[in-house]
C-alpha positions as CSV (number, residue, x, y, z in Angstrom):
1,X,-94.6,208.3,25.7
2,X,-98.2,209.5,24.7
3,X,-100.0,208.5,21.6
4,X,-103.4,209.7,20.7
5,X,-106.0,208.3,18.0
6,X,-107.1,210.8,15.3
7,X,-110.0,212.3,17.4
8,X,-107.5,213.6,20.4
9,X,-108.0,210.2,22.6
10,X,-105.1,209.1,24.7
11,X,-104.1,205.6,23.2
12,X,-103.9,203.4,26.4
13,X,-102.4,199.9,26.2
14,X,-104.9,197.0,28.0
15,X,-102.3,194.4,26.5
16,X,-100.5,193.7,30.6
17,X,-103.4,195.0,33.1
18,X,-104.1,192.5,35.2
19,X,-107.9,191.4,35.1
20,X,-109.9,190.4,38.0
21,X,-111.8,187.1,37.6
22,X,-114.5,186.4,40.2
23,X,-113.7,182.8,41.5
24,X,-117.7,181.9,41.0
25,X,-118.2,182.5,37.7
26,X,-116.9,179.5,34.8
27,X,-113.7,180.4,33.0
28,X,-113.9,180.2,28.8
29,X,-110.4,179.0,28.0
30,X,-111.3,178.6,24.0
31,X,-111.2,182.4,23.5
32,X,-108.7,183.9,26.2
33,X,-110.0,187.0,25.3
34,X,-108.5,187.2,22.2
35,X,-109.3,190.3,19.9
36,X,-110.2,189.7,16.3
37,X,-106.6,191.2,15.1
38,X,-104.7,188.9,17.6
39,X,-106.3,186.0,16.1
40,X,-105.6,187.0,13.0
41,X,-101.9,187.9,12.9
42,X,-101.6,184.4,15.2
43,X,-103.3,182.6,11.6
44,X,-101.2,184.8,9.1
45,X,-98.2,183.9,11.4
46,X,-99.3,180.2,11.1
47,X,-99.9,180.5,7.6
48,X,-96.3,182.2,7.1
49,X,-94.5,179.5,9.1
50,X,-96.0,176.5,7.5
51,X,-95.6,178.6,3.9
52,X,-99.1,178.9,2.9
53,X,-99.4,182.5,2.7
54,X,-97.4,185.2,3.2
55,X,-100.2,187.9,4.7
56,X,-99.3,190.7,7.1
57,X,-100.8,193.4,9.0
58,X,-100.3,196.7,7.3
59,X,-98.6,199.1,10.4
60,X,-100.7,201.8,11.8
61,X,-99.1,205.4,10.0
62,X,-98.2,207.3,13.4
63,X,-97.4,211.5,13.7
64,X,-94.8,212.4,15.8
65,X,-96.1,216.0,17.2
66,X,-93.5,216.3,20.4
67,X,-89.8,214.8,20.6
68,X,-87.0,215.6,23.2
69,X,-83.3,215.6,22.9
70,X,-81.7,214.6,26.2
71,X,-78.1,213.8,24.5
72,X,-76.8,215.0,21.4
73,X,-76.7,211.2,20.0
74,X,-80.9,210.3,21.2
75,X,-83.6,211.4,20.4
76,X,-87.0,210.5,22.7
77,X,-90.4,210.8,21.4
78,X,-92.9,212.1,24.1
79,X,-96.1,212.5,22.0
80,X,-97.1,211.2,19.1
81,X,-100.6,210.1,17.0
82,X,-101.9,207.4,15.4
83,X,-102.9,208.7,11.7
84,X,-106.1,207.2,10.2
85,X,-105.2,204.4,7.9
86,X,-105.7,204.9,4.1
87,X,-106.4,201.8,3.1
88,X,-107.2,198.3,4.9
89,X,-106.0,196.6,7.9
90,X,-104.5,193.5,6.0
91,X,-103.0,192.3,2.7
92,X,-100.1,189.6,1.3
93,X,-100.5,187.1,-1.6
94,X,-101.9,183.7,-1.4
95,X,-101.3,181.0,-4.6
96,X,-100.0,183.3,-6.6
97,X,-103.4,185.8,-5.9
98,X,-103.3,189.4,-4.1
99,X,-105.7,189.3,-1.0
100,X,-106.6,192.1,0.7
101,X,-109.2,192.8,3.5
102,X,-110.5,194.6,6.3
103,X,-111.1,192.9,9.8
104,X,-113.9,195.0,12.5
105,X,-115.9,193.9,15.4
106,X,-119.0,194.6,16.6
107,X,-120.9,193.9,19.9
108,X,-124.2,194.3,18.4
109,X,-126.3,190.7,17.6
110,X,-128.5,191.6,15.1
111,X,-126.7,193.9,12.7
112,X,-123.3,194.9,11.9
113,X,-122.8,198.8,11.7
114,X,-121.6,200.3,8.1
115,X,-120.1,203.1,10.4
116,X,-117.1,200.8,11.4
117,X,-116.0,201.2,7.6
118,X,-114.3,204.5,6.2
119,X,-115.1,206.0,3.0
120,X,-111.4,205.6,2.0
121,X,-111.6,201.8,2.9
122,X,-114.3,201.4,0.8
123,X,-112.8,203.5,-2.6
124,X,-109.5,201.0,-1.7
125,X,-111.7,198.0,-2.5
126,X,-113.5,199.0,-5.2
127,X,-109.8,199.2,-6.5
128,X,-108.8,196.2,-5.5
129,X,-111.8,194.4,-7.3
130,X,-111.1,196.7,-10.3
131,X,-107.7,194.6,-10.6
132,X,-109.0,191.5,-10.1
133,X,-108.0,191.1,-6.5
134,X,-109.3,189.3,-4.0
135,X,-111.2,191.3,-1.5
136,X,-113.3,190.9,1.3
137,X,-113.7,191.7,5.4
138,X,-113.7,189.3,8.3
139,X,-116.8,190.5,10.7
140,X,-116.4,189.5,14.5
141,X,-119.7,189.3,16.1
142,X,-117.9,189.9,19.5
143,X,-120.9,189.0,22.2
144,X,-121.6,186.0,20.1
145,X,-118.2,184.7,19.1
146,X,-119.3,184.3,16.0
147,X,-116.8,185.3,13.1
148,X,-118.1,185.4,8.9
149,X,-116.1,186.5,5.8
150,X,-117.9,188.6,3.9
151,X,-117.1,189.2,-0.4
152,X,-116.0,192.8,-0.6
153,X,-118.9,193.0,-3.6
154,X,-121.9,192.0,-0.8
155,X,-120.2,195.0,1.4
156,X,-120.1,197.4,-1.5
157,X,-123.4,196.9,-2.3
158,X,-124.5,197.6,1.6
159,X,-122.4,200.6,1.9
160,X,-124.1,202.3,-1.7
161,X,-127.6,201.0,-0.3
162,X,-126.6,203.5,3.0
163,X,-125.4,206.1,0.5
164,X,-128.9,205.9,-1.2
165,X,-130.8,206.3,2.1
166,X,-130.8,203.3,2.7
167,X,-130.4,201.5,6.4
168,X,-126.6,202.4,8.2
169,X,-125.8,198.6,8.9
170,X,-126.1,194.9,7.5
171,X,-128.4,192.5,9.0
172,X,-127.1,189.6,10.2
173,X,-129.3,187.8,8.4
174,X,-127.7,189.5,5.4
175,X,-124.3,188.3,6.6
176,X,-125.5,185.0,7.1
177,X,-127.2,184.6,3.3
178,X,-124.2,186.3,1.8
179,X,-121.3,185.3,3.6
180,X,-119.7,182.4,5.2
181,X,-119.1,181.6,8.9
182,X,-115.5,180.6,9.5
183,X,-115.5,178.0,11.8
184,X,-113.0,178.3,15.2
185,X,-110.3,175.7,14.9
186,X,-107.3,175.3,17.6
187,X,-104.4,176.2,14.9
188,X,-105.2,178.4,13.4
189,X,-108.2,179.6,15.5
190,X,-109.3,181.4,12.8
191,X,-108.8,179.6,9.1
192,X,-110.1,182.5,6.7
193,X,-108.3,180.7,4.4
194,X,-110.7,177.6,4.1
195,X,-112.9,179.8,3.0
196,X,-111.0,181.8,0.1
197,X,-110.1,177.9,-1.0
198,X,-113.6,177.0,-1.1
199,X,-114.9,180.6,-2.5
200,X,-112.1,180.7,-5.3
201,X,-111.6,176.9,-6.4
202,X,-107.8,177.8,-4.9
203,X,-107.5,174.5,-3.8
């Protein structure tokens, strides 16, 4: 079966190609090569087991463009594409509190691109915020391993600064001043929640 991103690409799955490791160079078990959203459905699984938080991954909407019917009784998708989300990647409840948040990557050291965000990401947040939700994204510095929760309300005010001709990412030093580093554990490797405890007297 084919599935294709918005912009026409052929969605192909990396999850089981083997990878060649040169036997010289020194293995880094502590990441695995992880992505950002594997690390974070292992923590909201983690959270969910130990019932700490029930906070899941919102699916990816998909349009089904080409389906076969080999028997009467089946039906076989062939094509299909992934629609662009509407809102964010993530959202659950946590002590009685609605969170909601966005998690991106970027390979970049210095800066964090504002393009990695969607206009119709941002207009969800300001929402949330309006209802006194808690809101915020979860910024990978990939090359750096480096991972920081970031207030929706610092991000808001970045993306209006770029809508007033202002620069198209945020400093890391920005991110740094205005958000807060989540350290990398073992279980969970990544405990975003430490840091809504500590941001929102939750504890």
């Amino acid at each position: 079966m084919n599935f294709r991103y918005p912009n026409g690409k052929k969605y192909v799955s990396t999850r089981n190609m083997a990878t060649h490791v040169p036997s010289h160079k020194t293995i880094n078990y502590s990441n695995r090569g992880m992505t950002l959203e594997e690390d974070l459905n292992e923590a909201n699984q983690y959270y969910l087991d130990r019932g700490i938080a029930v906070i899941h991954k919102k699916p990816t909407p998909v349009q089904i463009v080409q389906v076969d019917y080999p028997k009467r009784s089946a039906a076989v998708i062939k094509e299909a594409y992934f629609k662009q989300a509407s809102t964010t990647d993530y959202n659950g409840i946590y002590k009685g509190k609605y969170i909601d948040f966005e998690a991106k990557e970027t390979r970049y050291k210095t800066s964090f691109p504002l393009a990695n965000f969607h206009e119709h990401q941002i207009s969800h947040m300001k929402s949330i915020l309006l209802q006194n939700g808690i809101c915020f994204a979860i910024l990978r510095f990939s090359t750096l391993d480096e991972d920081f929760l970031l207030e929706a309300k610092y991000l808001l005010s970045y993306w209006d600064r770029m809508k007033s001709g202002g620069r198209k990412s945020i400093t890391k030093e920005e991110i740094e001043n205005n958000g807060h580093m989540i350290s990398l554990g073992f279980q969970p490797r990544i405990d975003y929640i430490r840091v809504i405890d500590y941001l929102y007297h939750l504890k």
